[in-house]
KOLGU-4560 file (N, C-alpha, C; in nm, 3 decimals, padded with zeros to 5 digits):
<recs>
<n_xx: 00.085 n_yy: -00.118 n_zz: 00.000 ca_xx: 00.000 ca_yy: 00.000 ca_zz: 00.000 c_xx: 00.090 c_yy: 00.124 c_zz: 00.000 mol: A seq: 1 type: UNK>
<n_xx: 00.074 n_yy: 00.179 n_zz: -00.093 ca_xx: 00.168 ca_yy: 00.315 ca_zz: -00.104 c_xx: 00.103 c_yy: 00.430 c_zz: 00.025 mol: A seq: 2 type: UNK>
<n_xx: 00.050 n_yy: 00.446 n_zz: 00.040 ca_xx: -00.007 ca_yy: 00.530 ca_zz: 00.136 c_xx: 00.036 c_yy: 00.496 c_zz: 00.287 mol: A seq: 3 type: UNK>
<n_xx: 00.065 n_yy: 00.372 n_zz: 00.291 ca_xx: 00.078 ca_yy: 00.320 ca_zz: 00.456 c_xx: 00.172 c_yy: 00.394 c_zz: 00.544 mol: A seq: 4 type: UNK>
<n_xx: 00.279 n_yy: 00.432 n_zz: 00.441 ca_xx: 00.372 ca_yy: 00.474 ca_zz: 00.549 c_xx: 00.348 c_yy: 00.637 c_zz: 00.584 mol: A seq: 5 type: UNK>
<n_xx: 00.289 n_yy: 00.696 n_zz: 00.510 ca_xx: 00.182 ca_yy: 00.832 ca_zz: 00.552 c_xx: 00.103 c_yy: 00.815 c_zz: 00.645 mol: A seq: 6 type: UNK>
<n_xx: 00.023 n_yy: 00.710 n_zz: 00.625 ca_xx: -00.080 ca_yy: 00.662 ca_zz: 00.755 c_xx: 00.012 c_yy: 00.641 c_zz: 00.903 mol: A seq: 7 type: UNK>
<n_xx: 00.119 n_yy: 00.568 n_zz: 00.897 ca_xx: 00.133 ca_yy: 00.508 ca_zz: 01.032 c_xx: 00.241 c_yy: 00.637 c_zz: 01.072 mol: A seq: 8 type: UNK>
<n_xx: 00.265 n_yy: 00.738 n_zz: 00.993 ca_xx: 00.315 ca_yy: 00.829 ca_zz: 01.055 c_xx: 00.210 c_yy: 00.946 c_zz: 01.099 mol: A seq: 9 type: UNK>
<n_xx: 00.117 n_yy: 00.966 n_zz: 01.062 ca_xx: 00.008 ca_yy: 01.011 ca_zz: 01.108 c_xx: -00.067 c_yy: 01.141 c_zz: 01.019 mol: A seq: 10 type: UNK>
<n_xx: 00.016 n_yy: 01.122 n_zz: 00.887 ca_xx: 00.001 ca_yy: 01.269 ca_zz: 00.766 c_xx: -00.113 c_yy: 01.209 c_zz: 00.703 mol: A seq: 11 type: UNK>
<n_xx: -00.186 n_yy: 01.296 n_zz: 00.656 ca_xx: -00.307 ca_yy: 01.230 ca_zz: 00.565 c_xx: -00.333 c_yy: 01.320 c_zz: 00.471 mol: A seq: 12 type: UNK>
<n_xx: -00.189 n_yy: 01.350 n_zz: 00.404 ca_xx: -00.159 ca_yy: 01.388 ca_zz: 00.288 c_xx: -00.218 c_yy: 01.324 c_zz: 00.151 mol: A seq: 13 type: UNK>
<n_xx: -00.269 n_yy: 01.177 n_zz: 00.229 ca_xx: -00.327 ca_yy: 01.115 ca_zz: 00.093 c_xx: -00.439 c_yy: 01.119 c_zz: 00.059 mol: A seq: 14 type: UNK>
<n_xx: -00.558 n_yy: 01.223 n_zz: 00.145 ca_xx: -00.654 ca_yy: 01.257 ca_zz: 00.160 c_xx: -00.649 c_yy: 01.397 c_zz: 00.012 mol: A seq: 15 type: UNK>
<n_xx: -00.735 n_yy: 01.363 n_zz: -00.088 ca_xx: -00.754 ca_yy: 01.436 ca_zz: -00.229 c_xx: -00.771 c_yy: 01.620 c_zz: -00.117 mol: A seq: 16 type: UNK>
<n_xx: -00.739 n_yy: 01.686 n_zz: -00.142 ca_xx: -00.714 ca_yy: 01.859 ca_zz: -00.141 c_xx: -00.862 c_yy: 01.926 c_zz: -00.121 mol: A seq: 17 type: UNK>
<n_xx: -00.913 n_yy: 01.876 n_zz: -00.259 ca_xx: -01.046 ca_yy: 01.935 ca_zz: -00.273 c_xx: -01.167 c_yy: 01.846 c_zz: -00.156 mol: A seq: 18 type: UNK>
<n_xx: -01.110 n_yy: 01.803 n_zz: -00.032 ca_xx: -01.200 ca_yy: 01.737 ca_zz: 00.015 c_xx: -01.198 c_yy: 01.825 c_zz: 00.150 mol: A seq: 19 type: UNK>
<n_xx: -01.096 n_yy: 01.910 n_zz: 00.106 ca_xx: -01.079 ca_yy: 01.949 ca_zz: 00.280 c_xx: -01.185 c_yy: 02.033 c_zz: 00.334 mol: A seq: 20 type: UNK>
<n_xx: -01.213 n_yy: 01.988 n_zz: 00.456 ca_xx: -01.347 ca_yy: 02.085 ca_zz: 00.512 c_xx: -01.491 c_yy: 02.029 c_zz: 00.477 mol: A seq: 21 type: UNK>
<n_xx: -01.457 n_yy: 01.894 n_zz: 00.405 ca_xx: -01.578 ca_yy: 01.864 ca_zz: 00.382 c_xx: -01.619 c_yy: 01.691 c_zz: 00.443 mol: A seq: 22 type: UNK>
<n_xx: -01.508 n_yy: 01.693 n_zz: 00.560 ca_xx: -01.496 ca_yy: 01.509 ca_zz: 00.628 c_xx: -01.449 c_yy: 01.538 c_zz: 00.773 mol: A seq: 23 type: UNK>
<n_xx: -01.481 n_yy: 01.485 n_zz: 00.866 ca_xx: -01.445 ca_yy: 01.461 ca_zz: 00.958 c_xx: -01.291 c_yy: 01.425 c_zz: 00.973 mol: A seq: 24 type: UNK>
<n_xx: -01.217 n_yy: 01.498 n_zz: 01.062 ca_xx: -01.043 ca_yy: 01.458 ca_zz: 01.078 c_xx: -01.058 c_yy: 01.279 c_zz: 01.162 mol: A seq: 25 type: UNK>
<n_xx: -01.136 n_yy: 01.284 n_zz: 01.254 ca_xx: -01.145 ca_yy: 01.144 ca_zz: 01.345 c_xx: -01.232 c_yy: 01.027 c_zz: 01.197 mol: A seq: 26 type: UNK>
<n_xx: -01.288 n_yy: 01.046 n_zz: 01.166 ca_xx: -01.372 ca_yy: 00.970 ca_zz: 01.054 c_xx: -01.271 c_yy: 00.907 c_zz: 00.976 mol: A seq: 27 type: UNK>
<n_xx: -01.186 n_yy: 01.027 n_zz: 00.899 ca_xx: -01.107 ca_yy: 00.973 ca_zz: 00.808 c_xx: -00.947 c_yy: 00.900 c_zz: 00.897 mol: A seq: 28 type: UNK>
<n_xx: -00.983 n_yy: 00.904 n_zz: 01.021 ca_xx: -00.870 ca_yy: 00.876 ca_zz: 01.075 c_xx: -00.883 c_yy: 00.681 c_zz: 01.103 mol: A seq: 29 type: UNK>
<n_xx: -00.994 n_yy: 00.723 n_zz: 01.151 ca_xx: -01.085 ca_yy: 00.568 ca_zz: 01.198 c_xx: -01.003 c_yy: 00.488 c_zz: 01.037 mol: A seq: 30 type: UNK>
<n_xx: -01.044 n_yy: 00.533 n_zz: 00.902 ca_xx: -01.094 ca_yy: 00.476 ca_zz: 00.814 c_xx: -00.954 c_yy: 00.430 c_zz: 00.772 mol: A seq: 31 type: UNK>
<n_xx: -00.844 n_yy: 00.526 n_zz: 00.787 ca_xx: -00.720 ca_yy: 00.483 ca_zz: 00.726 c_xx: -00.667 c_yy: 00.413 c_zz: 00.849 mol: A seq: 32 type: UNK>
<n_xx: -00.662 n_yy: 00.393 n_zz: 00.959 ca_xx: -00.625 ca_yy: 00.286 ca_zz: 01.046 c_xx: -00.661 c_yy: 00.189 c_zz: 01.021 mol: A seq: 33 type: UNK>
<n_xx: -00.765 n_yy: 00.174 n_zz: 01.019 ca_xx: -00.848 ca_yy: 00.031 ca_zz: 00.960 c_xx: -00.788 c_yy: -00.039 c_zz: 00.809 mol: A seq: 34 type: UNK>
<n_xx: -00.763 n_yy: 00.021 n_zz: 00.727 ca_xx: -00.692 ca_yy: 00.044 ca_zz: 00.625 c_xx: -00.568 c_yy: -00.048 c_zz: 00.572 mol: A seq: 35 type: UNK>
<n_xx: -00.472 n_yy: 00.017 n_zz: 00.700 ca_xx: -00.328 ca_yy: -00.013 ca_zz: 00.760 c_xx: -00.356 c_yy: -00.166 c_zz: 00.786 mol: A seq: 36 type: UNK>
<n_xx: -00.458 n_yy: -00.197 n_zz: 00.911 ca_xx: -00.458 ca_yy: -00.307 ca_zz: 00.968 c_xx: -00.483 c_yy: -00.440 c_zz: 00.808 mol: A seq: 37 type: UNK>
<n_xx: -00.542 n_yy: -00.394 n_zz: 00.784 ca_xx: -00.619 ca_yy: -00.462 ca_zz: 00.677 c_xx: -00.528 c_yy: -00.537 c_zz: 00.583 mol: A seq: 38 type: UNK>
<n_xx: -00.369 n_yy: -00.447 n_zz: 00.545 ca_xx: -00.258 ca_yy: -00.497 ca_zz: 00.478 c_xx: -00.162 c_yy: -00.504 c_zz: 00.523 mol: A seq: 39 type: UNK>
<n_xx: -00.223 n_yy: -00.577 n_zz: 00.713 ca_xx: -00.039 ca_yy: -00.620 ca_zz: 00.785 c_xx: -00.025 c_yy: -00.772 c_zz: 00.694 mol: A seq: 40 type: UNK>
<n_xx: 00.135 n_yy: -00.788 n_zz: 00.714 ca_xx: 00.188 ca_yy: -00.859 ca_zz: 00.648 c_xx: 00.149 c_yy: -00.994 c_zz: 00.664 mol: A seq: 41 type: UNK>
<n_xx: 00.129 n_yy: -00.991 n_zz: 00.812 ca_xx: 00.074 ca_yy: -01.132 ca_zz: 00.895 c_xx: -00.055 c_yy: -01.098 c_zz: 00.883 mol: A seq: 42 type: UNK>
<n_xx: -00.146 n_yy: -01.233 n_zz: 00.820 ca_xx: -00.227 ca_yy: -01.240 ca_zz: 00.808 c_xx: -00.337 c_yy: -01.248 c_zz: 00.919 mol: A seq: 43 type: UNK>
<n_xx: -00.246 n_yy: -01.305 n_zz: 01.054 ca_xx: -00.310 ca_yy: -01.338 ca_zz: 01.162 c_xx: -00.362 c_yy: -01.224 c_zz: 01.196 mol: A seq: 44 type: UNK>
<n_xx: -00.243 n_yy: -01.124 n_zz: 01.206 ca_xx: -00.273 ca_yy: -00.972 ca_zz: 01.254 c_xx: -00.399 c_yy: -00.872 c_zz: 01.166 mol: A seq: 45 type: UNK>
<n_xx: -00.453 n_yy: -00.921 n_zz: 01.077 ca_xx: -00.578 ca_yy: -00.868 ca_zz: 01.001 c_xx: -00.689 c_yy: -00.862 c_zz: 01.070 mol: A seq: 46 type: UNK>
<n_xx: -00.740 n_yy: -00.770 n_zz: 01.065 ca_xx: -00.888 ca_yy: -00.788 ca_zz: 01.137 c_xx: -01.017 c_yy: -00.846 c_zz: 01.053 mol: A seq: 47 type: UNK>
<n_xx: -01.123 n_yy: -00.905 n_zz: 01.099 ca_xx: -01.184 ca_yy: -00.992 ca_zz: 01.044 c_xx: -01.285 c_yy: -00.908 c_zz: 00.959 mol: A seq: 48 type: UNK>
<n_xx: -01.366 n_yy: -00.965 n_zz: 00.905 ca_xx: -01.446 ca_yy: -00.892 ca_zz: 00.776 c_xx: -01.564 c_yy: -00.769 c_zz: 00.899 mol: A seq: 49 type: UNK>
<n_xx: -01.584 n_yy: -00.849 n_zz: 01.000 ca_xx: -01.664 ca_yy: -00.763 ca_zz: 01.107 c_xx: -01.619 c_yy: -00.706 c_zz: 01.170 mol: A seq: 50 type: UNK>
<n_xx: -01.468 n_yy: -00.711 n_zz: 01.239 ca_xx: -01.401 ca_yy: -00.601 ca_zz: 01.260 c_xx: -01.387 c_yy: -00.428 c_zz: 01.183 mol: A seq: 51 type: UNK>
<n_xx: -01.399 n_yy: -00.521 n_zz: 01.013 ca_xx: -01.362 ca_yy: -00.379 ca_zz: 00.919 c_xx: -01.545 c_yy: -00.329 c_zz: 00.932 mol: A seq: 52 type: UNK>
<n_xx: -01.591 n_yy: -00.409 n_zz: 00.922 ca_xx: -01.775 ca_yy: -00.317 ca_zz: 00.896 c_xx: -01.806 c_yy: -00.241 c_zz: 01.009 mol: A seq: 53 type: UNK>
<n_xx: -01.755 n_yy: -00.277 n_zz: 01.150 ca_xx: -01.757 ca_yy: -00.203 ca_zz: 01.283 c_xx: -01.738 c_yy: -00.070 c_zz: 01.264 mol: A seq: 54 type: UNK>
<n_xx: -01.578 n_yy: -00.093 n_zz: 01.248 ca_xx: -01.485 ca_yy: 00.042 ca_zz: 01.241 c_xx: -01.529 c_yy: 00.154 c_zz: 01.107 mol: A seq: 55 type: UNK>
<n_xx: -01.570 n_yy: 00.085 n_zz: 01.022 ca_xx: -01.642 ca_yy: 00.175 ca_zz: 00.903 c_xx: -01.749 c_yy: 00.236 c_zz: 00.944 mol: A seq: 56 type: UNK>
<n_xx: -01.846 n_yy: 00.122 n_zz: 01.030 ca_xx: -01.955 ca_yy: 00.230 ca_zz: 01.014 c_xx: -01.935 c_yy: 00.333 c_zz: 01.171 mol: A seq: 57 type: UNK>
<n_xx: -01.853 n_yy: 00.289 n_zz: 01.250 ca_xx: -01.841 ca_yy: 00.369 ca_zz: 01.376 c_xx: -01.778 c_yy: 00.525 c_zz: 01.220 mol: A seq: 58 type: UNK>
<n_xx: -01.678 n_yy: 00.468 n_zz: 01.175 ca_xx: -01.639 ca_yy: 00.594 ca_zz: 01.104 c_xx: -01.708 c_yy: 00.724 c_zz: 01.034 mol: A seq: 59 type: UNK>
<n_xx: -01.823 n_yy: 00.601 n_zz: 00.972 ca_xx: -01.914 ca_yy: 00.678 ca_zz: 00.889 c_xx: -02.027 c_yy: 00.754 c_zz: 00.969 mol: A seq: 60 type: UNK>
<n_xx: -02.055 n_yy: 00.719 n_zz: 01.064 ca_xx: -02.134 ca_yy: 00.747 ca_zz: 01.187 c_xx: -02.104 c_yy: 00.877 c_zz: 01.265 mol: A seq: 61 type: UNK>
<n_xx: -01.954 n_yy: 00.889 n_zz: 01.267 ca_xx: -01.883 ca_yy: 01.019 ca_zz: 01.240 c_xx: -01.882 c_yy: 01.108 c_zz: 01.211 mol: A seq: 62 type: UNK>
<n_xx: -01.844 n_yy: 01.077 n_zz: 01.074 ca_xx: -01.872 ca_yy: 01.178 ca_zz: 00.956 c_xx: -02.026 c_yy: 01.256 c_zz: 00.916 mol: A seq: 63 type: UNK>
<n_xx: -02.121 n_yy: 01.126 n_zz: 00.988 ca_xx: -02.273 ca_yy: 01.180 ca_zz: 00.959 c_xx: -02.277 c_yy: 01.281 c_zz: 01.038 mol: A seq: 64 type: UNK>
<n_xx: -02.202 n_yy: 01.271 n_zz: 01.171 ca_xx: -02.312 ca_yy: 01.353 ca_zz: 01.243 c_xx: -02.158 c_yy: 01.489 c_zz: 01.215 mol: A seq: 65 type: UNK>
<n_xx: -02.037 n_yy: 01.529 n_zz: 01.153 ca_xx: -01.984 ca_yy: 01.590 ca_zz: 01.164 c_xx: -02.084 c_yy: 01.688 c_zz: 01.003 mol: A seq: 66 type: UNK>
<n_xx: -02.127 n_yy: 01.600 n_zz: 00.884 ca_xx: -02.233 ca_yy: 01.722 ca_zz: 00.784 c_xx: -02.335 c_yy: 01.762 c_zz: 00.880 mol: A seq: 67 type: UNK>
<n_xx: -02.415 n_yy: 01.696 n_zz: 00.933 ca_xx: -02.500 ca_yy: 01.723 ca_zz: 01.013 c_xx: -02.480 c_yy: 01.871 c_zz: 01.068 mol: A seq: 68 type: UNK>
<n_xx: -02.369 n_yy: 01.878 n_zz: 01.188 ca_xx: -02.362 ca_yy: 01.967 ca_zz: 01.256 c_xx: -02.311 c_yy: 02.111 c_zz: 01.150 mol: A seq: 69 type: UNK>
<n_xx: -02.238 n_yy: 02.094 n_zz: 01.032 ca_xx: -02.186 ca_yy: 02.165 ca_zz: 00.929 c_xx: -02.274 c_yy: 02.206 c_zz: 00.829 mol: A seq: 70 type: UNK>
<n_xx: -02.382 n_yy: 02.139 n_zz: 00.856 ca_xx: -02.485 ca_yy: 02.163 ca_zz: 00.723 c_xx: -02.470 c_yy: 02.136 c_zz: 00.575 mol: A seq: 71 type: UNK>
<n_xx: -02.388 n_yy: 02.017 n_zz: 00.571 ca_xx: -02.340 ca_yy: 01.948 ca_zz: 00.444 c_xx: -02.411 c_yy: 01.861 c_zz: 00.428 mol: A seq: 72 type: UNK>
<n_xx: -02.524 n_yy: 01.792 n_zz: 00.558 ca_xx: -02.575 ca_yy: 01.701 ca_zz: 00.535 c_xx: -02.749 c_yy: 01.728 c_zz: 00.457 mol: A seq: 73 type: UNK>
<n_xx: -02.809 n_yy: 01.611 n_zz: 00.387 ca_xx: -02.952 ca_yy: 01.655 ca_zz: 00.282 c_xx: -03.073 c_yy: 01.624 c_zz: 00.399 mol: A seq: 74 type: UNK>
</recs>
């Protein structure tokens, strides 16, 4: 994953420009951790298919209520 080593240093430089101000910083943080875990080398160390749907929707759950409060949300 080209991005990983941005992630585990904590830059989220890989986050597109034109998005800024329009996502939650904890949301997209949730989402690229999860991310990371997803392509450790050891397979053991992967989290399971319900681990990733947890952490997504805790993420997305996030992000809802961060348009919400911003008025981005319909």
């Amino acid at each position: 994953m080209q991005a990983k080593p941005y992630l585990q240093a904590g830059a989220f430089e890989i986050v597109d420009e034109s998005l800024q101000g329009s996502f939650d910083v904890e949301s997209m943080k949730k989402a690229a951790l999860m991310a990371i875990r997803c392509v450790e080398r050891d397979a053991s160390t992967r989290p399971t298919i319900a681990q990733v749907l947890a952490q997504l929707k805790e993420a997305y759950s996030v992000q809802l209520s961060f348009l919400a409060a911003y008025g981005h949300g319909s």
